[in-house]
DRENNUKOL-116511 format. One line per field, with one value per atom (N, C-alpha, C, O): residue number from 1; residue in three letters; atom name; x, z, y. Coordinates in steps of 0.1 Angstrom, whole numbers, always signed. Layout:
! residues N
i = [NUM, ...]
aa = [ALA, ...]
at = [CA, ...]
X = [X, ...]
Z = [Z, ...]
Y = [Y, ...]
This chain:
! residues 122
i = [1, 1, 1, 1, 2, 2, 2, 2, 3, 3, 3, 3, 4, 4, 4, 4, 5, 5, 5, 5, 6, 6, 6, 6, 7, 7, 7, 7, 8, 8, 8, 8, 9, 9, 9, 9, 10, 10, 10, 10, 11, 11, 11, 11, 12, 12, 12, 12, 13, 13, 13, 13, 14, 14, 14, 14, 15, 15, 15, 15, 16, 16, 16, 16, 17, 17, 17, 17, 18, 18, 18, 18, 19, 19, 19, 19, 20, 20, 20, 20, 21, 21, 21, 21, 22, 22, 22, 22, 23, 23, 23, 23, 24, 24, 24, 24, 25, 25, 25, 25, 26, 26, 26, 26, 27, 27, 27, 27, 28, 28, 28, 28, 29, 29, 29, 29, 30, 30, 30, 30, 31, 31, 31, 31, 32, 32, 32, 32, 33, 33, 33, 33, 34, 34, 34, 34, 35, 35, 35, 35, 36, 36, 36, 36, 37, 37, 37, 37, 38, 38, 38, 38, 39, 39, 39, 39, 40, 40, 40, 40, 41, 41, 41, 41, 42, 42, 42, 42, 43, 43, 43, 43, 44, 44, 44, 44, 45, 45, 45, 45, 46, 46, 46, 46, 47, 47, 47, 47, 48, 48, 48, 48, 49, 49, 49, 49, 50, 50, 50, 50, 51, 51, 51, 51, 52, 52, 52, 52, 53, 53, 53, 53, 54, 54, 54, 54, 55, 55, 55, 55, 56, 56, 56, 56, 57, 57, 57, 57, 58, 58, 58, 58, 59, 59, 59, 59, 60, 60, 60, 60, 61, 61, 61, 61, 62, 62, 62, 62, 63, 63, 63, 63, 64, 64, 64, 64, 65, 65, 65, 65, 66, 66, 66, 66, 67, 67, 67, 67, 68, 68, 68, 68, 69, 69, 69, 69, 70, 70, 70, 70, 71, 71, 71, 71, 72, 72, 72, 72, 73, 73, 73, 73, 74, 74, 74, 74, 75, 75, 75, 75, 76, 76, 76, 76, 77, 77, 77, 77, 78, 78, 78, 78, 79, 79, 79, 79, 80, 80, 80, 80, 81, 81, 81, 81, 82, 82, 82, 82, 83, 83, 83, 83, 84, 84, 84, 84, 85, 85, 85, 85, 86, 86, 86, 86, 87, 87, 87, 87, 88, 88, 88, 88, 89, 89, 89, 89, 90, 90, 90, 90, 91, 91, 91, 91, 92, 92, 92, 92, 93, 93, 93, 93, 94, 94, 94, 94, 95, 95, 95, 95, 96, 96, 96, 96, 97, 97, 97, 97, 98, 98, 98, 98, 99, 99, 99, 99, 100, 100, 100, 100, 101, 101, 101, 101, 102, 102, 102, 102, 103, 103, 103, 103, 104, 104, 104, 104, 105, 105, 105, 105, 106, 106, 106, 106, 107, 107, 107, 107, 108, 108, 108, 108, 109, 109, 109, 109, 110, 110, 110, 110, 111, 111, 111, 111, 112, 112, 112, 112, 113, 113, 113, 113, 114, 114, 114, 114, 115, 115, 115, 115, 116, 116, 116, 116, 117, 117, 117, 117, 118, 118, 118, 118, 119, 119, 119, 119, 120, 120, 120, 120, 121, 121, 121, 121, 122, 122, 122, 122]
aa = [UNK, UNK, UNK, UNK, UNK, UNK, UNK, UNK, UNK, UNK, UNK, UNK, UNK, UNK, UNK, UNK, UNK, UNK, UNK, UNK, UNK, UNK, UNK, UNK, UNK, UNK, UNK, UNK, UNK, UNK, UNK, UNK, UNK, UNK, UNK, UNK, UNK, UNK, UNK, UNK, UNK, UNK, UNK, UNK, UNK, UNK, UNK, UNK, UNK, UNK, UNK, UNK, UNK, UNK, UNK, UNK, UNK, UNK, UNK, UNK, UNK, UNK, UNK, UNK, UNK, UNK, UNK, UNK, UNK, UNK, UNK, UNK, UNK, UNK, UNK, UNK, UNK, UNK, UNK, UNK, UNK, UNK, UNK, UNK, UNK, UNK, UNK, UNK, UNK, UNK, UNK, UNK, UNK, UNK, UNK, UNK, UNK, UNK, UNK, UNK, UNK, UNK, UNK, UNK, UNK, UNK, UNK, UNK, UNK, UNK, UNK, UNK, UNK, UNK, UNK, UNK, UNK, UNK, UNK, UNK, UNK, UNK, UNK, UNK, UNK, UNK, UNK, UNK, UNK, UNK, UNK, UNK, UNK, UNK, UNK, UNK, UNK, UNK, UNK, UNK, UNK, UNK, UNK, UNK, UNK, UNK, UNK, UNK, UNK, UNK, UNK, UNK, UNK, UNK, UNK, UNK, UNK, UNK, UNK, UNK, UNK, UNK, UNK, UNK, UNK, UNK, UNK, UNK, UNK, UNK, UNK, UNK, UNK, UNK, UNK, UNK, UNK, UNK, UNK, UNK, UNK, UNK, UNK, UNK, UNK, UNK, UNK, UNK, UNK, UNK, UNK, UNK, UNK, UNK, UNK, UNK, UNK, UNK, UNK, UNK, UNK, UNK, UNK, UNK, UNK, UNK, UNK, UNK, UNK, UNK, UNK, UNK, UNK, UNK, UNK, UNK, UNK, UNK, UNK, UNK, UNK, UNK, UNK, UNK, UNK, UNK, UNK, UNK, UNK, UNK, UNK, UNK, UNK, UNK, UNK, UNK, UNK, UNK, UNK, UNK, UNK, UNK, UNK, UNK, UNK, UNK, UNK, UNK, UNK, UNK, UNK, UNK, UNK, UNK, UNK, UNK, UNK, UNK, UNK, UNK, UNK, UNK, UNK, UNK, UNK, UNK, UNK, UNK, UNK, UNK, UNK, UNK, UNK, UNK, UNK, UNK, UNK, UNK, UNK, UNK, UNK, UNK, UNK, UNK, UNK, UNK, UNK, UNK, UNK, UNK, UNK, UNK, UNK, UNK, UNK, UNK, UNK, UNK, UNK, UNK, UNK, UNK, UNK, UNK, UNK, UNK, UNK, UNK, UNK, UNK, UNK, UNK, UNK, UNK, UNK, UNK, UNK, UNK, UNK, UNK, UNK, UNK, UNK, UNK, UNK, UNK, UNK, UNK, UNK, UNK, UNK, UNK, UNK, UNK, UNK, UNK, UNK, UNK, UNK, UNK, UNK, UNK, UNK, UNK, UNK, UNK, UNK, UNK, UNK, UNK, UNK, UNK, UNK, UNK, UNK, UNK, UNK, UNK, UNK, UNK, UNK, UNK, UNK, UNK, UNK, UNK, UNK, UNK, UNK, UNK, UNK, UNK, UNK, UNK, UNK, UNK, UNK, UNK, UNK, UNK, UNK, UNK, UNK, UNK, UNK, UNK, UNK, UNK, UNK, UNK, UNK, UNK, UNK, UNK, UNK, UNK, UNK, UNK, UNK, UNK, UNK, UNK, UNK, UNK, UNK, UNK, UNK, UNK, UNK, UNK, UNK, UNK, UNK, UNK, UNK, UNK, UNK, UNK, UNK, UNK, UNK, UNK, UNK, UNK, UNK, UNK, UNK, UNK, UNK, UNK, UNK, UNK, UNK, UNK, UNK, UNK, UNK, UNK, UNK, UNK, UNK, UNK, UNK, UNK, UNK, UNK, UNK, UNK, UNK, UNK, UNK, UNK, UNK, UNK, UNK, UNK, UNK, UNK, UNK, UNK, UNK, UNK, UNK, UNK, UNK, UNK, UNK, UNK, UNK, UNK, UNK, UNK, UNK, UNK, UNK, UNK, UNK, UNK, UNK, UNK, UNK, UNK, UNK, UNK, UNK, UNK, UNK, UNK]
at = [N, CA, C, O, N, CA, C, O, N, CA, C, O, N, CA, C, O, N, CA, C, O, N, CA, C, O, N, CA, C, O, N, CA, C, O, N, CA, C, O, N, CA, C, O, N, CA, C, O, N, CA, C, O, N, CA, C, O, N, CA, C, O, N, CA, C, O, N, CA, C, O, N, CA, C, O, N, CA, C, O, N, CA, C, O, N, CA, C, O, N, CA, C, O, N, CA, C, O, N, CA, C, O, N, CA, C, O, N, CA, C, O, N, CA, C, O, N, CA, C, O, N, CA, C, O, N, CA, C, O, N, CA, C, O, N, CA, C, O, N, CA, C, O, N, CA, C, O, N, CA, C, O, N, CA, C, O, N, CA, C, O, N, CA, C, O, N, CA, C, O, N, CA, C, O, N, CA, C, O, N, CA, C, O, N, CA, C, O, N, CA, C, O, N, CA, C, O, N, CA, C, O, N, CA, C, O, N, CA, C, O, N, CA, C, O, N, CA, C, O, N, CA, C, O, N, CA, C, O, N, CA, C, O, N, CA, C, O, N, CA, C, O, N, CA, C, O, N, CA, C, O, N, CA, C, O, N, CA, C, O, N, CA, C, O, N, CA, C, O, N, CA, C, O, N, CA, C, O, N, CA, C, O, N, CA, C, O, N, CA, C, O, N, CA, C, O, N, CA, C, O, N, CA, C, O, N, CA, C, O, N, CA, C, O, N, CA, C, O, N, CA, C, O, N, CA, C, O, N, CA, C, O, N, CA, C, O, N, CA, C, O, N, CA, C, O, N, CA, C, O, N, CA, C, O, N, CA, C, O, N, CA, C, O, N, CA, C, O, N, CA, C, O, N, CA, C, O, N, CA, C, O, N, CA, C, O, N, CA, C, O, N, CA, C, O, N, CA, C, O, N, CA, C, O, N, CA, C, O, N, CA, C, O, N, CA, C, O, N, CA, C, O, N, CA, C, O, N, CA, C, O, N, CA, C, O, N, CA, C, O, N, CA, C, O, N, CA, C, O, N, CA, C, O, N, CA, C, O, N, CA, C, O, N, CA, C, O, N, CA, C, O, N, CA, C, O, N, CA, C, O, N, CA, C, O, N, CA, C, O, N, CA, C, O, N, CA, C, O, N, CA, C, O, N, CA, C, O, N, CA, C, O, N, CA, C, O, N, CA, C, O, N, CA, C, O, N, CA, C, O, N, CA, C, O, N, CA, C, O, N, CA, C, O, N, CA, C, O]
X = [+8, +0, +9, +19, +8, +10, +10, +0, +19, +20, +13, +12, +10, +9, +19, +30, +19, +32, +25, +21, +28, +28, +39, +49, +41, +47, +50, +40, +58, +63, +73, +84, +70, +81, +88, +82, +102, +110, +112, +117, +110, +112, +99, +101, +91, +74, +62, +61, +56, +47, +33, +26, +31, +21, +14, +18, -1, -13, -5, +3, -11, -6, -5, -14, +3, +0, +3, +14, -12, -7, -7, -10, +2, +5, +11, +16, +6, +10, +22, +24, +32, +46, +47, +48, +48, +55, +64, +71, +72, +81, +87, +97, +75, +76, +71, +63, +80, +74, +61, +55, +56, +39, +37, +35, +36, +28, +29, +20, +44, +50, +45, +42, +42, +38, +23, +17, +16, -1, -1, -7, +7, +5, -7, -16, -9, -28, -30, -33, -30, -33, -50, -56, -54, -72, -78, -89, -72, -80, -87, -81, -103, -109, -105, -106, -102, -101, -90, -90, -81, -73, -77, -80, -78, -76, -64, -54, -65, -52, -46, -38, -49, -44, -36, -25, -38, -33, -24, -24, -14, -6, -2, -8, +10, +24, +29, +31, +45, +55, +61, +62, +68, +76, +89, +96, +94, +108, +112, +105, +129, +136, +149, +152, +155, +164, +180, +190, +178, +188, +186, +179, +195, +194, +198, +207, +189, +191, +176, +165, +180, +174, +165, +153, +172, +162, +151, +139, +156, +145, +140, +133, +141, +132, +120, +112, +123, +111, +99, +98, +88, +70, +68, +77, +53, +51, +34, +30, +26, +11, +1, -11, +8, -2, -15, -13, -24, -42, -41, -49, -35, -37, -46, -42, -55, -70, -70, -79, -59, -58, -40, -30, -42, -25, -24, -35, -12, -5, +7, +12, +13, +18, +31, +31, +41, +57, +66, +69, +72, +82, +92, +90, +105, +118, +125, +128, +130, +135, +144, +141, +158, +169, +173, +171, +180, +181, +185, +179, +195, +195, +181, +181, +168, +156, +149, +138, +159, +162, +154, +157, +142, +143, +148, +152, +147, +154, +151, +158, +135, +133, +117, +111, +113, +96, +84, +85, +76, +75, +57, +53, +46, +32, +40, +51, +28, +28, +14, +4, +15, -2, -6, +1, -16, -23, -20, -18, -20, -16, -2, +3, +5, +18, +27, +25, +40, +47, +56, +53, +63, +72, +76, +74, +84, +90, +101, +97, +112, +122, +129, +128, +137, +140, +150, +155, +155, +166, +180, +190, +176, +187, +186, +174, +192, +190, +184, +188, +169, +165, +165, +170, +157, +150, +140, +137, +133, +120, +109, +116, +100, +89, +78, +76, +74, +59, +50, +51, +37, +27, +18, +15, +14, +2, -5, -4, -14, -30, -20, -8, -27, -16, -16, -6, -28, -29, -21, -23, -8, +0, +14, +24, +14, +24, +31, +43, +29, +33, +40, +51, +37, +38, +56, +64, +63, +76, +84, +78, +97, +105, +117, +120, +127, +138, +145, +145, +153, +161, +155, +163, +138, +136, +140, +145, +135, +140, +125, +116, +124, +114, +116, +126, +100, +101, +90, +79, +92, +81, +83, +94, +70, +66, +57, +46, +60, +45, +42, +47, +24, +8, +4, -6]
Z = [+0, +0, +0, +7, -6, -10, +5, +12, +7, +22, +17, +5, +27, +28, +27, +32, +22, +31, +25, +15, +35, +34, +28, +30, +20, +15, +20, +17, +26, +27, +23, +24, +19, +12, +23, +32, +23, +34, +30, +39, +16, +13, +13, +14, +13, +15, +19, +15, +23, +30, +20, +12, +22, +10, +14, +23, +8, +16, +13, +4, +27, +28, +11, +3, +11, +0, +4, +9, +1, +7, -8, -18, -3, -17, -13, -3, -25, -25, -29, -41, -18, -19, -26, -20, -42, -51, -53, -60, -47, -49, -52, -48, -59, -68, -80, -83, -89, -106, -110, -114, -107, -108, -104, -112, -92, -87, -93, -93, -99, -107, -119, -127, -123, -142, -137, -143, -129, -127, -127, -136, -116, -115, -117, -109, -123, -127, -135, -143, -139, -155, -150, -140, -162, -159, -151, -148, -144, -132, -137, -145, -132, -138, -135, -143, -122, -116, -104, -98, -97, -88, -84, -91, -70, -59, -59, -60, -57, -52, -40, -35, -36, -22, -25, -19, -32, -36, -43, -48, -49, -55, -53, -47, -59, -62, -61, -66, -50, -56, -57, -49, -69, -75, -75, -81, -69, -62, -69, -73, -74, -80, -72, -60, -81, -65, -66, -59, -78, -78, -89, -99, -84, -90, -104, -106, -116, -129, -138, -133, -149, -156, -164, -164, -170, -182, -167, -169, -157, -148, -139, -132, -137, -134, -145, -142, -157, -168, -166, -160, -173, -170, -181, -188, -185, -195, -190, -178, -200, -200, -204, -204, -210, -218, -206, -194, -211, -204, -192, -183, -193, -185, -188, -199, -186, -187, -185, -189, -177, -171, -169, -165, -172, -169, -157, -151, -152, -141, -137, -148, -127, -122, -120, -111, -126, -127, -120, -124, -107, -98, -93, -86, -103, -101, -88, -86, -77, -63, -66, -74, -63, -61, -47, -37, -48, -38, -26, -16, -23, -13, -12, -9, -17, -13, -23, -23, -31, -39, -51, -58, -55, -67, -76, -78, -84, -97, -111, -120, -109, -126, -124, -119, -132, -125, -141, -146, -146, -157, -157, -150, -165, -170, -175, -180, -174, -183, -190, -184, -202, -209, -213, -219, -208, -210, -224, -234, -225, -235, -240, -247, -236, -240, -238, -227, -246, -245, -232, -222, -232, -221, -220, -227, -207, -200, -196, -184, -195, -186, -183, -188, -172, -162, -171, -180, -168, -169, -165, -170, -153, -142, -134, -131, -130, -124, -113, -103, -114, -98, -95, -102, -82, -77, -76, -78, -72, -69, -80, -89, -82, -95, -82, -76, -79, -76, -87, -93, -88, -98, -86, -76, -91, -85, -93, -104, -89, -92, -106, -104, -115, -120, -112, -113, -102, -99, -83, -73, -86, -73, -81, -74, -93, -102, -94, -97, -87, -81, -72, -72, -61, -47, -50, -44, -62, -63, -70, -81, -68, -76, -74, -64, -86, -87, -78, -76, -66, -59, -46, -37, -43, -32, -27, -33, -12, -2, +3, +10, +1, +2, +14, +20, +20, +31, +28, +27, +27, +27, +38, +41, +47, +60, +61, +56, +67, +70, +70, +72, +65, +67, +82, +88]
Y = [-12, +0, +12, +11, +25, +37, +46, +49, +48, +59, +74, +79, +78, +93, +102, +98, +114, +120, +143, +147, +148, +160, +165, +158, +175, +182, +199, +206, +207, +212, +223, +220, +234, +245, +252, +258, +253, +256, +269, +275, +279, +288, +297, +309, +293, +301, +298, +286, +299, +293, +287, +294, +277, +270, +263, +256, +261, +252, +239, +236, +232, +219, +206, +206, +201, +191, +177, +172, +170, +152, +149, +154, +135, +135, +118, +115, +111, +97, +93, +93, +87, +85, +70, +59, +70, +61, +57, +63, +42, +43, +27, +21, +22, +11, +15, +24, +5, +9, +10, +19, -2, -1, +11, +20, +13, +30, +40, +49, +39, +53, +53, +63, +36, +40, +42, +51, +36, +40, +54, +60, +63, +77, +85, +82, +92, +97, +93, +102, +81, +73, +71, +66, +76, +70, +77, +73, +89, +92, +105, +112, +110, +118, +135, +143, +137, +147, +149, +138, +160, +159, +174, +184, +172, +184, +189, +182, +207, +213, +210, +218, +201, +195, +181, +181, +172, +159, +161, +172, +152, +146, +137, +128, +135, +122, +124, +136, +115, +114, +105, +97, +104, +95, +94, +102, +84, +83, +75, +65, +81, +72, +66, +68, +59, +52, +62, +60, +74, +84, +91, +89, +104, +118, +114, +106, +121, +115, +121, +124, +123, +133, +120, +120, +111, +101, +92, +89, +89, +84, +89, +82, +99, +110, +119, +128, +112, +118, +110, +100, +117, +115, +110, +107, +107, +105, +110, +109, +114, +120, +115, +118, +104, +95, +89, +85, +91, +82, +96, +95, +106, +118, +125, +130, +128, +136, +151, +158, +154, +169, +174, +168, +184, +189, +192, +195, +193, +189, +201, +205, +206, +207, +202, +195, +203, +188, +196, +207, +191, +203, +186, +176, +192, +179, +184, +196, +172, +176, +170, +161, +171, +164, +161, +168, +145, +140, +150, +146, +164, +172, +182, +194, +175, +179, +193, +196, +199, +211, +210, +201, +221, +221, +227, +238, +213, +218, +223, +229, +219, +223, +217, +208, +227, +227, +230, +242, +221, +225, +224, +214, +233, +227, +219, +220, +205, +193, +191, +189, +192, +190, +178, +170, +176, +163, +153, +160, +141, +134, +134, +125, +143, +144, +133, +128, +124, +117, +120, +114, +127, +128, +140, +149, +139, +153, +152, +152, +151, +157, +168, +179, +166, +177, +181, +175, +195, +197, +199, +205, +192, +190, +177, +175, +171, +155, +157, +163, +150, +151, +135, +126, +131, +120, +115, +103, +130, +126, +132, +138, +133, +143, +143, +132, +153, +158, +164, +174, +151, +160, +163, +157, +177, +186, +187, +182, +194, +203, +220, +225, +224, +233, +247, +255, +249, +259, +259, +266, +248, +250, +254, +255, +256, +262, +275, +275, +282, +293, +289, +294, +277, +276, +275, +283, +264, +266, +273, +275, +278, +282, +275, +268, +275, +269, +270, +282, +264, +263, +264, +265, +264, +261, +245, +236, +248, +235, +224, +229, +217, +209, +204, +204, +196, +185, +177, +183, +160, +157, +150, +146, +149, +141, +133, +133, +127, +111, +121, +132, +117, +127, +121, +125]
């Protein structure tokens, strides 16, 4: 089963985000495949087992809604934060992260490049 975990901005202050910690392949390739709708409160994250720009990339396919894409590197840092539009093939970072948080798009603001993240059990 899929843990919980809150999400945290150490550089500004931002409504809470739970968010489902992925961190088997299945979970990562399911991600919002098929799903109808997401809250500005929910997400994903998808954990890789290291900092790295080709497995840290998305894909949008069976995605119904655009997304929010904010890449964390393993020292918690982001790195590179992009809209992702629905159906689209792929995405990557442009800097090696670890982890990918998809959001809601209207949490687009909450980061900028080089903030410091925390995620926590929910």
């Amino acid at each position: 089963m899929t843990r919980s975990i809150r999400i945290a901005n150490v550089n500004r202050t931002i409504e809470p985000i739970y968010a489902r910690y992925c961190d088997t392949f299945l979970a990562q390739l399911r991600g919002f495949t098929f799903h109808s709708h997401l809250s500005p409160t929910e997400g994903l994250v998808l954990v890789g087992k290291r900092d790295s720009r080709l497995d840290s990339s998305i894909h949008m396919l069976f995605v119904s809604f655009d997304l929010s894409i904010i890449w964390i590197d393993s020292k918690m840092n982001v790195v590179d934060k992009v809209l992702a539009k629905a159906w689209r093939p792929a995405y990557f970072s442009k800097a090696p992260a670890k982890f990918v948080l998809e959001v809601h798009p209207d949490r687009w603001n909450d980061f900028e490049i080089g903030d410091v993240l925390e995620l926590n059990d929910a």
